[in-house]
C-alpha positions in Angstrom: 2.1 -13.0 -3.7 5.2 -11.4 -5.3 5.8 -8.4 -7.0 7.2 -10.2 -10.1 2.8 -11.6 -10.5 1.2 -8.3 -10.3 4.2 -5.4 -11.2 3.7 -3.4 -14.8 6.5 -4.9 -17.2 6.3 -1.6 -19.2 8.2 1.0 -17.4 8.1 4.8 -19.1 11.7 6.0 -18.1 13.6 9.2 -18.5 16.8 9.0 -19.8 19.7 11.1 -17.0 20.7 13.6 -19.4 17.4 14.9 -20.6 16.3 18.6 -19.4 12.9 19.1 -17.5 11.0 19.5 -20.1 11.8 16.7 -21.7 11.4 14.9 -18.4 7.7 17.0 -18.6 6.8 15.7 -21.5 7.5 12.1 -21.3 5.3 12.4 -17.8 2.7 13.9 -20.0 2.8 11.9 -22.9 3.0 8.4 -20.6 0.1 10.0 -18.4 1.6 8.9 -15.4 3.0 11.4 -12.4 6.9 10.0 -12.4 9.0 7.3 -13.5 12.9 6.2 -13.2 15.6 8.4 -14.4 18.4 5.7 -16.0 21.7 6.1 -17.4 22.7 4.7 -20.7 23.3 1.3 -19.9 19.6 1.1 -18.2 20.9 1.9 -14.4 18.2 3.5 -12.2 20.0 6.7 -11.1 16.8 8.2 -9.9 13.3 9.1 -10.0 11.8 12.4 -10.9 8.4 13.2 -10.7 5.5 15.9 -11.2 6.4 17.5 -7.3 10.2 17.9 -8.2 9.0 20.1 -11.5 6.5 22.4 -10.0 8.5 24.4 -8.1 10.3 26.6 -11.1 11.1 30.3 -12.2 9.7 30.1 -15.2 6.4 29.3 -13.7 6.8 31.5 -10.7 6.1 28.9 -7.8 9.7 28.8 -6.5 8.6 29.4 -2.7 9.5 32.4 -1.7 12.0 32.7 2.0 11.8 35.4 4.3 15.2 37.4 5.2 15.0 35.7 8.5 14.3 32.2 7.0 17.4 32.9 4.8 19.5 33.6 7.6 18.2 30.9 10.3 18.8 28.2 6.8 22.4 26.5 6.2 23.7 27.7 2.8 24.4 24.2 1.5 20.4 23.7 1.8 19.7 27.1 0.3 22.2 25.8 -2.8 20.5 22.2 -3.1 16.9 24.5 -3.2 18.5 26.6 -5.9 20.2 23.7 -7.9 17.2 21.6 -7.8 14.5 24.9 -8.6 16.5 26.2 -11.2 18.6 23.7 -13.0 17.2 22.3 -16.6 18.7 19.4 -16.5 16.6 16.3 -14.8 19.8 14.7 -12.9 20.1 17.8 -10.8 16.0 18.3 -9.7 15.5 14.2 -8.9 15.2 12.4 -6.3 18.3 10.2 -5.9 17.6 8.4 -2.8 14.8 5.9 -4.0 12.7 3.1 -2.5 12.7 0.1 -4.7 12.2 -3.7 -4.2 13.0 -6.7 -6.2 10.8 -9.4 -8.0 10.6 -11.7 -5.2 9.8 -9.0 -2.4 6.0 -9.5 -0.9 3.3 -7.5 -1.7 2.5 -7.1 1.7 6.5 -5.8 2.3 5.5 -3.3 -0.7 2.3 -2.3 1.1 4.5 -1.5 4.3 6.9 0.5 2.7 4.5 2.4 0.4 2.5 3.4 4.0 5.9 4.2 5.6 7.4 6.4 2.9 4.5 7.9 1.6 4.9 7.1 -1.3 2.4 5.7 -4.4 4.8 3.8 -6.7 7.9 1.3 -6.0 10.6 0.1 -8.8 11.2 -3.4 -8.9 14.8 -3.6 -9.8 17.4 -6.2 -11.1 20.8 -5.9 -10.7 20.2 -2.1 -10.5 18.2 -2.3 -13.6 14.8 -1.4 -13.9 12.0 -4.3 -14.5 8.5 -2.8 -13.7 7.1 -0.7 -11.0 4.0 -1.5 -8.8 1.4 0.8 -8.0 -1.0 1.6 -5.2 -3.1 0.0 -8.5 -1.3 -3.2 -9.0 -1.5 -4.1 -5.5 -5.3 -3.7 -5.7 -5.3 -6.0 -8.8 -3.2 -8.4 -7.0 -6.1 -8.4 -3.9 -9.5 -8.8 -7.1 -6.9 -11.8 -8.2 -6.7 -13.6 -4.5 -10.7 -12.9 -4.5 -12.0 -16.2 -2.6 -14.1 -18.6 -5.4 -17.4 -20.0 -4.1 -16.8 -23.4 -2.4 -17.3 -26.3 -5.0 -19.2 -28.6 -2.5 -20.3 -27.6 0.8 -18.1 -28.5 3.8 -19.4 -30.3 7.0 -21.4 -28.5 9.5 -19.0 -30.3 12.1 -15.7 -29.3 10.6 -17.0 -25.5 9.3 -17.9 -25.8 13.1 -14.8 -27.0 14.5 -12.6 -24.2 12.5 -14.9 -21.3 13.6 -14.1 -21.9 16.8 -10.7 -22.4 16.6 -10.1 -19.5 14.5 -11.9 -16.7 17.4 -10.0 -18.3 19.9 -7.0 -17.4 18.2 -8.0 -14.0 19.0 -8.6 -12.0 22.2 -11.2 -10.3 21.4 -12.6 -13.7 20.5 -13.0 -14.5 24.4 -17.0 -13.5 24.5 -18.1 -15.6 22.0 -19.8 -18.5 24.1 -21.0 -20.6 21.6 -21.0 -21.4 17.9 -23.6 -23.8 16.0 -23.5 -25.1 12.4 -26.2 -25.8 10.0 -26.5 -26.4 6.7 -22.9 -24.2 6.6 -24.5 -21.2 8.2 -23.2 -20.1 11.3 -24.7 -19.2 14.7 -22.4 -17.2 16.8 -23.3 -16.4 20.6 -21.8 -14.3 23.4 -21.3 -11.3 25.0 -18.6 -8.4 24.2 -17.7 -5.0 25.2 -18.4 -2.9 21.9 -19.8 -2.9 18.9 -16.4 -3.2 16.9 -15.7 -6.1 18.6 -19.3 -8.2 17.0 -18.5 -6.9 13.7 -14.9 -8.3 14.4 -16.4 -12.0 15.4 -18.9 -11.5 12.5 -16.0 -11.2 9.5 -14.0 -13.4 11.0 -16.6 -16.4 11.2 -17.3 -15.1 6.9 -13.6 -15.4 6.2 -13.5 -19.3 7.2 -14.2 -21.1 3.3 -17.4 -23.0 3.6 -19.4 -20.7 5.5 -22.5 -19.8 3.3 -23.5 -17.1 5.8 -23.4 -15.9 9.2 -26.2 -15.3 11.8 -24.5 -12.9 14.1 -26.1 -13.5 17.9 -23.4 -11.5 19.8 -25.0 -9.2 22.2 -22.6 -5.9 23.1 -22.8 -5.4 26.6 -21.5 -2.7 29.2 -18.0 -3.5 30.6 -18.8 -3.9 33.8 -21.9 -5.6 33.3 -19.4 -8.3 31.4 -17.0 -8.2 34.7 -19.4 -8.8 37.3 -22.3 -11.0 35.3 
């Protein structure tokens, strides 16, 4: 799946030559905790977002550095701090260096760079325009949307069967499964494994093969040794 099937088409943006509080408000007003700074012509320039307007004088939170702090800190950083604490206008405090992905890009690319970045929100971009943005909350709509549907008719016992197996031995820890009977589409597994992670592991894989009404899990966890020298 794509983000162009499951991104929000209605972006709130802020406009690169509005002041914080305007930026503040628009965040408030659109409830949501940032969105795209764009230039005139619709260019994402930036993002700004609740973290990079909390940290201002006329709140008091600007973090406070020690004398030693000060002197141990290069001057262009202490400048960028200053500029981006105490500027009002919004192009100055956002962040300009921003994560976005285009229409086509996989949800599971998304997912990656979300977890890598840290980050909860991406803009999907076109031609350096902005189209939508997906969320930590998109992506879960996108997985209720790929939910498996009940199997219309039941498959064969021999083929549900046949694809159990093949699909545990395409894992290692998928060795200690010994055998593996069919019937009426619910499936037997036996074996021996080393941990209890690894029979819960067998279990959801033999449920995530479609036709399988219900699994009867057999596999017996067993000692390591016991599993090396039986």
């Amino acid at each position: 799946m794509q983000a162009m099937k499951v991104m929000t088409r209605t972006v709130v943006t802020v406009p690169a030559d509005a002041t914080v509080w305007a930026a503040a408000d628009i965040l408030l007003g659109a409830r949501v905790s940032a969105a795209p700074v764009v230039d005139a012509d619709g260019r994402m320039l930036g993002i700004v977002s609740e973290a990079d307007l909390l940290n201002r004088p006329e709140l008091g939170t600007v973090p406070a550095r020690s004398w030693l702090q000060r002197l141990l800190t290069d001057e262009a950083i202490l400048a960028r701090d200053y500029l981006r604490s105490h500027s009002h206008r919004v192009s100055d405090v956002m962040t300009r260096k921003v994560v976005s992905v285009e229409e086509r890009t996989d949800l599971k690319d998304i997912a990656a760079l979300m977890q890598k970045h840290r980050i909860k929100r991406v803009p999907v971009v076109r031609d350096g325009k902005v189209v939508g943005i997906v969320s930590r909350a998109n992506l879960l709509q996108g997985l209720l949307a790929r939910e498996p549907q009940p199997a219309t008719a039941p498959a064969a016992d021999d083929a549900l069967r046949a694809e159990v197996v093949a699909v545990l031995a395409g894992h290692d820890w998928g060795a200690g499964v010994s055998n593996v009977v069919v019937e009426n589409g619910v499936v037997h597994v036996w074996g021996n494994v080393a941990s209890p992670t690894v029979r819960e592991a067998v279990r959801v894989a033999a449920e995530n093969v479609p036709g399988v009404q219900r699994v009867v899990n057999k596999v017996v966890v067993l000692p390591r040794d016991a599993l090396m020298f039986g």
